[in-house]
C-alpha positions in Angstrom: 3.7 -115.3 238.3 7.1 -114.5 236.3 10.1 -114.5 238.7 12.1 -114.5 236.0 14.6 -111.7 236.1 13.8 -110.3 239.4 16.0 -109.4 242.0 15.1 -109.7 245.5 16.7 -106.3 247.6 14.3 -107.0 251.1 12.4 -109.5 252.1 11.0 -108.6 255.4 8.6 -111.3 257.2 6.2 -111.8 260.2 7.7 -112.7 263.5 6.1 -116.0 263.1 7.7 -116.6 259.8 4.5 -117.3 257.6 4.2 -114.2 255.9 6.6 -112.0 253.5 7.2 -109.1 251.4 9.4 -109.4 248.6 10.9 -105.7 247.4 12.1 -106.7 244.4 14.2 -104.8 241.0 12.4 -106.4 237.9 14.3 -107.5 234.8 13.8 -103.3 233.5 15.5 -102.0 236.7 12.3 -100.9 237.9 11.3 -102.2 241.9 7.9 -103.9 242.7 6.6 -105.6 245.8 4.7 -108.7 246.5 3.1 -111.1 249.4 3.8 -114.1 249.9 2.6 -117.5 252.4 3.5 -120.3 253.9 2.2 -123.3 256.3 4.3 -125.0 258.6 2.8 -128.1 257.8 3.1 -127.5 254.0 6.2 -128.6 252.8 5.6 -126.9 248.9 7.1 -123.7 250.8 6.5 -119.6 249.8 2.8 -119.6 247.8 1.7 -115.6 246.2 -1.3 -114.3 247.7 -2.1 -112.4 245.2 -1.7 -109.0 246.7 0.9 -106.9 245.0 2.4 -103.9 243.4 -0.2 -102.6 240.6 2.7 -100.5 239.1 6.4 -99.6 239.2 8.6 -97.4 241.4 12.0 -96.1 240.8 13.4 -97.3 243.9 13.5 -99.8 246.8 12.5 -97.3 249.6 9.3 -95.8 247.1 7.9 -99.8 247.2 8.3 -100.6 250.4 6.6 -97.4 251.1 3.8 -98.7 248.9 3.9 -102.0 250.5 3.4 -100.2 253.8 0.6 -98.8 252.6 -0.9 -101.5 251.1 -0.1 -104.6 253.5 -1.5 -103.8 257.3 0.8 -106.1 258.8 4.0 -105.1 257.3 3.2 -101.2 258.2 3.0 -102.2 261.9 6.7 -103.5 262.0 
């Protein structure tokens, strides 16, 4: 995954801290989303799960709105 570029604007998490969304402007200026991981006992930290954004939005609000839609914990924050 390219982090390159990318500009985290929200990053909202479980209450037990091992899940997160990044909302995120890519190097265009366009915002995306992603979902990341991490064990307690893991000391490597944040790991992709693989579920993210399958295109572009024009803002912040329209990503996490796909997020929502898309991640069925983050939706019931």
């Amino acid at each position: 995954m390219n982090r390159a570029g990318r500009l985290v604007v929200a990053s909202p998490e479980t209450a037990d801290g091992r899940l997160c969304v990044d909302i995120f402007r890519n190097a265009e200026g366009a915002y995306e989303w992603d979902e990341w991981r991490r064990e307690p006992e893991d000391p490597s930290g944040w790991q992709a799960t693989g579920r993210a954004s399958a295109g572009t939005f024009e803002t912040a609000q329209a990503a996490r709105q796909a997020a929502d839609r898309s991640v069925e914990w983050l939706a019931h924050r």
